[in-house]
C-alpha positions as CSV (number, residue, x, y, z in Angstrom):
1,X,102.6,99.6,182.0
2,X,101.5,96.0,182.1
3,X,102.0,93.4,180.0
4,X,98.0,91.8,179.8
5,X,97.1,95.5,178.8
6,X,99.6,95.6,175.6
7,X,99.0,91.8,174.5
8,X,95.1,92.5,174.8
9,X,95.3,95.5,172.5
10,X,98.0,93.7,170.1
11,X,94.9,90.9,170.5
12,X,92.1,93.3,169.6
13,X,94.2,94.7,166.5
14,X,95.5,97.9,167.6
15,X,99.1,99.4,167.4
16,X,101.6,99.7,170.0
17,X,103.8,102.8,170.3
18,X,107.6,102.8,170.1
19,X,107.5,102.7,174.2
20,X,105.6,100.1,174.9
21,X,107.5,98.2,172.8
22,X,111.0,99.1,174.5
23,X,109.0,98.4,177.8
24,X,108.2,94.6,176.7
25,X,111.2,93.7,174.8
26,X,113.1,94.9,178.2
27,X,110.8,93.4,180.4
28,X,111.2,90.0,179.4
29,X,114.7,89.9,178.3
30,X,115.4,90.9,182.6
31,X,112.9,88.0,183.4
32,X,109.7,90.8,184.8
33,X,107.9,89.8,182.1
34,X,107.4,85.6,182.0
35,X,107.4,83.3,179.4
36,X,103.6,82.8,179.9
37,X,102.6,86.2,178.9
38,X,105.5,86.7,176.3
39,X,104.1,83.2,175.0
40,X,100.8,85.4,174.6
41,X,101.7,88.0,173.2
42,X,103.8,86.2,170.4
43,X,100.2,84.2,169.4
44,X,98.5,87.5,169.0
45,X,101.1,88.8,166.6
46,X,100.6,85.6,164.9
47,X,96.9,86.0,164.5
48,X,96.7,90.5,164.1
49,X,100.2,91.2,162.8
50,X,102.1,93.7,162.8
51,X,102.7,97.3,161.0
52,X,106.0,97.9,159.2
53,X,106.5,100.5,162.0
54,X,105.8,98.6,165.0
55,X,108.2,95.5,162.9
56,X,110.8,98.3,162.4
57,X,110.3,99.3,166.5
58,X,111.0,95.6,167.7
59,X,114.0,94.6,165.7
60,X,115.9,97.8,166.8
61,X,114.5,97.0,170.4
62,X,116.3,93.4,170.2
63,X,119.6,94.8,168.6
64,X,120.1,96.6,171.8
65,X,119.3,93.8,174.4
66,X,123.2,92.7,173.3
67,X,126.4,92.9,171.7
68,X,126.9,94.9,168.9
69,X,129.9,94.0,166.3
70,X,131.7,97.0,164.8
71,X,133.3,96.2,162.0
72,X,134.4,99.8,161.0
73,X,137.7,98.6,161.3
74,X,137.8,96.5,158.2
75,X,138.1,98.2,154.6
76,X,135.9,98.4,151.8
77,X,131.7,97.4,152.5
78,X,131.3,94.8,154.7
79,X,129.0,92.0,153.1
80,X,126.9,89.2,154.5
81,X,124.2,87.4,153.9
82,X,121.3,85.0,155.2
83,X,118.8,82.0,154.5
84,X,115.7,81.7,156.0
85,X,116.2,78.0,156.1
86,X,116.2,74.8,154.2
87,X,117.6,71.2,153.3
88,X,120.7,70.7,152.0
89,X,121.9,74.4,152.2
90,X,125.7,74.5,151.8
91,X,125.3,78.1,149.6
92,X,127.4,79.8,152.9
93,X,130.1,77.3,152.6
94,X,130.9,78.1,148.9
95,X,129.5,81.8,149.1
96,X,131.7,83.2,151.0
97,X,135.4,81.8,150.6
98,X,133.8,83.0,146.5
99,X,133.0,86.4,147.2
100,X,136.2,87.2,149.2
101,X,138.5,85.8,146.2
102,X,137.1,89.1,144.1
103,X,138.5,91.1,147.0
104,X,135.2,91.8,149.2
105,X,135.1,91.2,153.1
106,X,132.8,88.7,154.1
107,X,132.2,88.5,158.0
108,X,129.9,86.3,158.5
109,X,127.9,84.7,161.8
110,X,126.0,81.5,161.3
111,X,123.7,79.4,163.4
112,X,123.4,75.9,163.8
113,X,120.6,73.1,162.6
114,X,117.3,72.3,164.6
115,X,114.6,70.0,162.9
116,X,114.9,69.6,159.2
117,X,117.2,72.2,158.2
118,X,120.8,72.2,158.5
119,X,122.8,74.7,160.0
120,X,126.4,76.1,158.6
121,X,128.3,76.1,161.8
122,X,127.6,71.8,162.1
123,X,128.8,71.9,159.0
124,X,132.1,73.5,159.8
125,X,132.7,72.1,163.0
126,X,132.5,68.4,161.3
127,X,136.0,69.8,160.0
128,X,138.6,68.6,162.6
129,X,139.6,71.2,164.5
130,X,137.9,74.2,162.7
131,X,136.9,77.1,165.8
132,X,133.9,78.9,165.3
133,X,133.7,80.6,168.5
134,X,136.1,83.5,167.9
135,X,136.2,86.8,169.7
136,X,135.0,90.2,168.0
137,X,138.9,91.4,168.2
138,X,140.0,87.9,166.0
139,X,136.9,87.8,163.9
140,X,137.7,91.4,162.7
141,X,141.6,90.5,162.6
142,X,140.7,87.7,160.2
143,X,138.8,89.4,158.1
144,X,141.4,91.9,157.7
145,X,143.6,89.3,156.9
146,X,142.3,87.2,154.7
147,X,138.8,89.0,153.6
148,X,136.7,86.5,154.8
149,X,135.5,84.8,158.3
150,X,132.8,82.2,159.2
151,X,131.8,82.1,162.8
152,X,128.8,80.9,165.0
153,X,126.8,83.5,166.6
154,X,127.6,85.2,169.9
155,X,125.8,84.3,173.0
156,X,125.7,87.8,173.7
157,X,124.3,89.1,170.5
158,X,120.4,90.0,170.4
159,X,119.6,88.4,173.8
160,X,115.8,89.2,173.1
161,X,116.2,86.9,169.9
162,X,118.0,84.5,171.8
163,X,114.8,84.0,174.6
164,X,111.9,84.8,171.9
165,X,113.1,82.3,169.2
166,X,113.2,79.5,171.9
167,X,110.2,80.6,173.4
168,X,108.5,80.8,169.7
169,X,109.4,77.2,169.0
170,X,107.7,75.5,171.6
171,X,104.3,77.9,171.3
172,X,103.4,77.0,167.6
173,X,104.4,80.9,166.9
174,X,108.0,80.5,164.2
175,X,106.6,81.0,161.1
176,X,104.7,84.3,161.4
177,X,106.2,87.1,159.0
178,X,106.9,89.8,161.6
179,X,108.9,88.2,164.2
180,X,110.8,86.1,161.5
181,X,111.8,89.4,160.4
182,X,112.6,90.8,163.4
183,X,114.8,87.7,163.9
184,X,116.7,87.8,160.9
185,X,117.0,91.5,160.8
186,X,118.6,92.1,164.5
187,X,120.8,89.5,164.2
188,X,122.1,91.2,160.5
189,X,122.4,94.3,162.2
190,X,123.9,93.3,165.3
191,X,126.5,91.5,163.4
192,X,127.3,94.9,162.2
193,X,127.5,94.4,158.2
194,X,127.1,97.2,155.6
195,X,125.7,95.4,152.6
196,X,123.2,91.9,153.3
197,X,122.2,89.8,151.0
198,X,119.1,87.5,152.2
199,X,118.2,84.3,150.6
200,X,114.3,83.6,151.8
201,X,113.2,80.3,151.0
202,X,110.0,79.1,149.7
203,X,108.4,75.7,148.9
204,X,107.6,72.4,151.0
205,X,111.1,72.4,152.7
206,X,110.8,76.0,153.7
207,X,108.7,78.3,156.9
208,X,107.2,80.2,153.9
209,X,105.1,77.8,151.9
210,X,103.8,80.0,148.9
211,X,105.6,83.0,146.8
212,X,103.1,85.5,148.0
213,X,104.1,84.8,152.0
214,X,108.0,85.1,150.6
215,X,107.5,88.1,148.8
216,X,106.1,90.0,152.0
217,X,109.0,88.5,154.1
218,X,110.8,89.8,151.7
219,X,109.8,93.2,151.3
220,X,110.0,93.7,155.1
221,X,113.6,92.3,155.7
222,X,114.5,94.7,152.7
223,X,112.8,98.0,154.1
224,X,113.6,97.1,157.9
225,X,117.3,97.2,156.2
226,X,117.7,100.0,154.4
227,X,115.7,102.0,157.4
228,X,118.8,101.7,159.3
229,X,121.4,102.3,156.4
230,X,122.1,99.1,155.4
231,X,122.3,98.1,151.4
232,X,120.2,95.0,151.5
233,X,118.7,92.5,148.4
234,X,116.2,89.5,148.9
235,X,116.3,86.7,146.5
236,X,112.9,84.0,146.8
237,X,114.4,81.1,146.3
238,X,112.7,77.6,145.4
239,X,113.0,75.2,148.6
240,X,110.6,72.2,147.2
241,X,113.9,69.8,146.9
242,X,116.9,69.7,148.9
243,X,119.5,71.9,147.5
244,X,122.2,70.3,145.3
245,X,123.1,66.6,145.8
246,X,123.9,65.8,149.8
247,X,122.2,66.4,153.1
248,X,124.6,65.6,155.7
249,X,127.2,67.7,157.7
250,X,130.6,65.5,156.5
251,X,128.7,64.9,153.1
252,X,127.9,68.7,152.5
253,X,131.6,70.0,153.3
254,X,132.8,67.5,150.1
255,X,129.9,68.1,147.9
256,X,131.2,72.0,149.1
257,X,134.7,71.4,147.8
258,X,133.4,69.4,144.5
259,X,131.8,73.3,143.2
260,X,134.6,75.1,145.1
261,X,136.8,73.1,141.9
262,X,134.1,73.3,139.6
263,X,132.8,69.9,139.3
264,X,129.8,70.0,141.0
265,X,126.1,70.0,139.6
266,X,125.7,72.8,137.1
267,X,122.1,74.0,138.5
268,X,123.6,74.5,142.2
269,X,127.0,76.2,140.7
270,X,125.3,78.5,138.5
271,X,122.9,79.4,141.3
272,X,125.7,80.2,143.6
273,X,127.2,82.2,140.7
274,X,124.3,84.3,140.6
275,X,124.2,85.1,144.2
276,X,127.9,85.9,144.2
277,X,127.2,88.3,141.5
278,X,124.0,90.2,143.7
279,X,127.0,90.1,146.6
280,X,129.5,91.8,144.6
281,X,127.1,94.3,143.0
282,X,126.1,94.9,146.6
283,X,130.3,97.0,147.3
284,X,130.0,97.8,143.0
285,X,132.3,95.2,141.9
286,X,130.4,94.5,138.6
287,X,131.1,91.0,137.2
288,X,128.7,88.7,135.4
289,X,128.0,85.3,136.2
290,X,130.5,83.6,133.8
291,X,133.1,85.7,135.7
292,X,132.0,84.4,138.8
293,X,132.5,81.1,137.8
294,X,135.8,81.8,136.7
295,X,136.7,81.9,140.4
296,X,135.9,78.3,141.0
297,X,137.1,76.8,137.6
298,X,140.8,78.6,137.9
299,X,140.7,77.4,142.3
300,X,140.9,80.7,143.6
301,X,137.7,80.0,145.7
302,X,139.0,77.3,146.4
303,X,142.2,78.7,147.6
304,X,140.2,81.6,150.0
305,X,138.3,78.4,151.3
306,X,141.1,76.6,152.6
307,X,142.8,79.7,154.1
308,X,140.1,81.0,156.1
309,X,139.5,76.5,157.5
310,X,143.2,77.0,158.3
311,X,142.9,80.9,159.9
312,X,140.3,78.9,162.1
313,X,142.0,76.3,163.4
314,X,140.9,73.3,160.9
315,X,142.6,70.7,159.6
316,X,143.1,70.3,156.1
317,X,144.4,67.1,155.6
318,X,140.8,66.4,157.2
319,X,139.2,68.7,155.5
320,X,139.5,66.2,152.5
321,X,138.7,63.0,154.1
322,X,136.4,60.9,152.9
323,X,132.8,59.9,155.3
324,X,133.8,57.4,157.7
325,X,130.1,55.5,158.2
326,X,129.1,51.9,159.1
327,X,126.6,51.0,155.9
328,X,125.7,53.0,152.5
329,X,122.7,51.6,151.6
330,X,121.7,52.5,147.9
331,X,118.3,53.3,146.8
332,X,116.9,51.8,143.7
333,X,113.9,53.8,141.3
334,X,110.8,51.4,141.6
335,X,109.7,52.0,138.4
336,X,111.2,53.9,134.9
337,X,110.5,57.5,134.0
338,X,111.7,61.6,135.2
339,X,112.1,62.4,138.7
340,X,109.1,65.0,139.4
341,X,109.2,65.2,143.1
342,X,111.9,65.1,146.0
343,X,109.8,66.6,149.2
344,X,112.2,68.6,150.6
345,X,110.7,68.5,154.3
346,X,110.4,64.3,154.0
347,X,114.2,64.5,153.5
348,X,115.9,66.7,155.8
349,X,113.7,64.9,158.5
350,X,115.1,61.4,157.6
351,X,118.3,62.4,157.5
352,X,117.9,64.1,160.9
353,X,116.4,60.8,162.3
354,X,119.7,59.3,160.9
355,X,121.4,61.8,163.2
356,X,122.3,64.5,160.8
357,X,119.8,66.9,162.3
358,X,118.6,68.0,165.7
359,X,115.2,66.7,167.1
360,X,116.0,69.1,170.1
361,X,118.9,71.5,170.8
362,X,120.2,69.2,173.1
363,X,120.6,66.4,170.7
364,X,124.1,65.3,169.7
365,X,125.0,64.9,165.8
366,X,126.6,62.2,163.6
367,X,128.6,64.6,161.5
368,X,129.1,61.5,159.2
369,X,125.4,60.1,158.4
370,X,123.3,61.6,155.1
371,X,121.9,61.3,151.9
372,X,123.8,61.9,148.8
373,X,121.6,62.2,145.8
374,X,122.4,60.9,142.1
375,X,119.0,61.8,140.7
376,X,117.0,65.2,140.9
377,X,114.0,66.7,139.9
378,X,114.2,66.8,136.1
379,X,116.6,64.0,135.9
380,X,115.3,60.9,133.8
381,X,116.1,57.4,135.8
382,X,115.2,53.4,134.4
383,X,113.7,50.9,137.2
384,X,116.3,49.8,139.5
385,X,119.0,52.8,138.8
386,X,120.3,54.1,142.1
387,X,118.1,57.2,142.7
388,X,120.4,57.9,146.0
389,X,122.5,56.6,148.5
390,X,121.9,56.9,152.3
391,X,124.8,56.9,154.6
392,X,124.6,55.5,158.0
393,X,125.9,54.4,161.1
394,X,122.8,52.4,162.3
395,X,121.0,49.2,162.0
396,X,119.9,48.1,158.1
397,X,116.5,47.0,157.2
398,X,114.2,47.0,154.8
399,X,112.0,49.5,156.0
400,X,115.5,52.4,156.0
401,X,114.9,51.5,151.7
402,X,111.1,51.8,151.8
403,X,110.7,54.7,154.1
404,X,113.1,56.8,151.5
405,X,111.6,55.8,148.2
406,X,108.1,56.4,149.4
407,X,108.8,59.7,149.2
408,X,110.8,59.5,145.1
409,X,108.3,60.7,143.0
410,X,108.6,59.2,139.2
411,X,106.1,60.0,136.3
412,X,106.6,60.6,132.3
413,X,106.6,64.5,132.5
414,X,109.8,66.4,132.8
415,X,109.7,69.3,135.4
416,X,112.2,72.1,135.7
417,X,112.6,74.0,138.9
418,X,114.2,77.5,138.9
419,X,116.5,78.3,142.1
420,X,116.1,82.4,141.9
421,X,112.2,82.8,141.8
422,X,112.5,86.4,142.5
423,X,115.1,89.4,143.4
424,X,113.4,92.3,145.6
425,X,115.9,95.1,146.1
């Protein structure tokens, strides 16, 4: 085979078998197939897409390029579950330590943030202390233990994932719906879970833009799934505002622990209820969402939260520290009226410019710097009533005030926003 002949008939439309396939995949991932033509072939999926089948072919391909977790070991059905991406997204933090308190193991890889999305592991590791590099043998010994573990991902899992993604963000080629799927997917099954729940985003802070383009993501995660035996459920969920109050690695961890008690915003903790409930339906443990919630009022959340940061090395007494920044500069509302837009993108890219987020991969973080929000979409707010209040470590000006409340939308209409657009299963 050669790899012009396959990306000129992925080019001119036309399917490619189960061999050819196997043949790329393992031709690039040991380096006989360059970046150049891989580059290629990734744009011609973007433009002629792919069939469920040829989808299904490629994710299976990239499981096997590396490590595979077993985690038959470990009792009961093994749950995880995934976003596709988006601004302010602590849901993992809270999730997890949530789900385990009812009894069901939650092993769980994360990633870390690049651009305007944040990424759990930053999140974690702005806990003093807190390991999330652990081997297979202590991530399974953990979640023995305790029912729940929250590592980054393996350098050896899905090496073809690995090379493509990195490859796909500097060729225009990330947001096309078979090789996100083929992502996600081989690094959910890779990880070696028996139940996953997958949270695809939609809206202006999101890789899919309308409900349509998350539905079909959607759809394919779930049948690329259950084709290899694995219990999985996709919930749309609306991206066009950051996601509870902070955006911020430091700022995110205590807005975490606020809902872990119970006290955080009821629109965020009932969401998180809901998706704990899809989790535990996922291993049959029925509970509605008031139930859920019972978890977080009476602390035992809470509690599974601080044993699995102390399992992994983190510091509690630091856990609960306050933000330790130069300046908190607080934004006033220009003008009287309901908060009808927050632009989800606009905000997870100025708090990455205040060094929250990664430009590149390279780029080093200020765990410490964010936004914390006191006003949302829906929320009424009178001229000069602090809309936010930005946490920095860099020079004040003007301009840091302006820049943010360009992008504060205020009118006379009220506008509701519901988190769970849609459950495919």
């Amino acid at each position: 085979m050669r790899a012009v002949d396959l990306i000129q008939k992925k080019r001119d439309g036309q399917e490619l078998t189960s061999s050819e396939i196997e043949w790329l995949v393992e031709g690039y991932v040991s380096g006989t197939v360059p970046d150049y033509q891989m580059s290629a072939f990734a744009m011609a999926v973007y433009f002629k897409g792919m069939t469920t089948r040829e989808i299904s072919d490629l994710t299976m391909k990239m499981v096997k390029t590396g490590q595979e977790f077993d985690l038959s070991a470990i009792d009961g059905v093994k749950v995880d579950k995934h976003s596709t991406g988006g601004v302010g997204d602590k849901v993992t933090l809270i999730l997890a330590p949530l789900v385990a308190s009812f009894g069901v193991p939650v092993a769980k890889m994360s990633g870390r943030g690049l651009g305007h999305t944040g990424g759990t592991i930053d999140k974690l590791e702005s806990i003093k202390g807190y390991q999330v590099e652990r081997s297979q043998e202590d991530f399974i010994h953990q979640v023995q233990d305790i029912g729940v573990s929250v590592i980054g991902q393996s350098d050896q899992l899905v090496k073809a994932d690995k090379l493509l993604y990195a490859l796909r963000d500097v060729t225009a080629t990330v947001d096309t719906i078979p090789l996100i799927a083929s992502s996600v997917m081989s690094k959910k099954i890779a990880a070696g879970a028996d139940a996953i729940l997958l949270d695809v985003t939609v809206g202006e802070g999101a890789f899919m833009k309308t409900v349509d383009e998350a539905r079909e993501l959607a759809q394919t995660m779930v049948e690329l799934g259950k084709a290899v035996g694995r219990k999985t459920v996709a919930v749309i969920t609306d991206m066009s505002q950051p996601l509870g109050r902070a955006i911020g690695n430091r700022l995110e961890i205590l807005e975490a622990l606020e809902i872990l008690q119970g006290q955080g915003r009821q629109d965020i903790t009932h969401f998180i209820c809901e998706l704990a409930q899809i989790m535990l339906d996922l291993e049959n443990v029925n509970k509605t969402v008031e139930e859920v919630r019972q978890h977080l009022e009476n602390g035992k959340a809470l509690a599974k939260f601080e044993e699995m940061v102390q399992a992994q090395g983190g510091d509690l007494e630091d856990l609960y520290r306050p933000v330790n920044v130069a300046h908190v500069v607080e934004i006033p509302a220009q003008e009287t009226g309901v908060i009808s837009a927050l632009p989800a993108m606009e905000f997870g890219l100025y708090a990455m410019r205040l060094g929250a987020g990664r430009a590149v991969k390279s780029d080093a973080l200020d765990y410490e710097t964010g936004i914390v929000f006191e006003k949302k979409v829906g929320d009424s707010v009178q001229k000069g009533e602090i809309v936010a209040k930005v946490y920095t470590n860099g020079k004040i000006s003007p301009q840091l005030v302006t820049d943010f409340q360009k992008y504060v939308k205020i009118n006379d209409r009220v506008q509701s926003l519901r988190e769970i657009i849609e459950i495919i299963s």
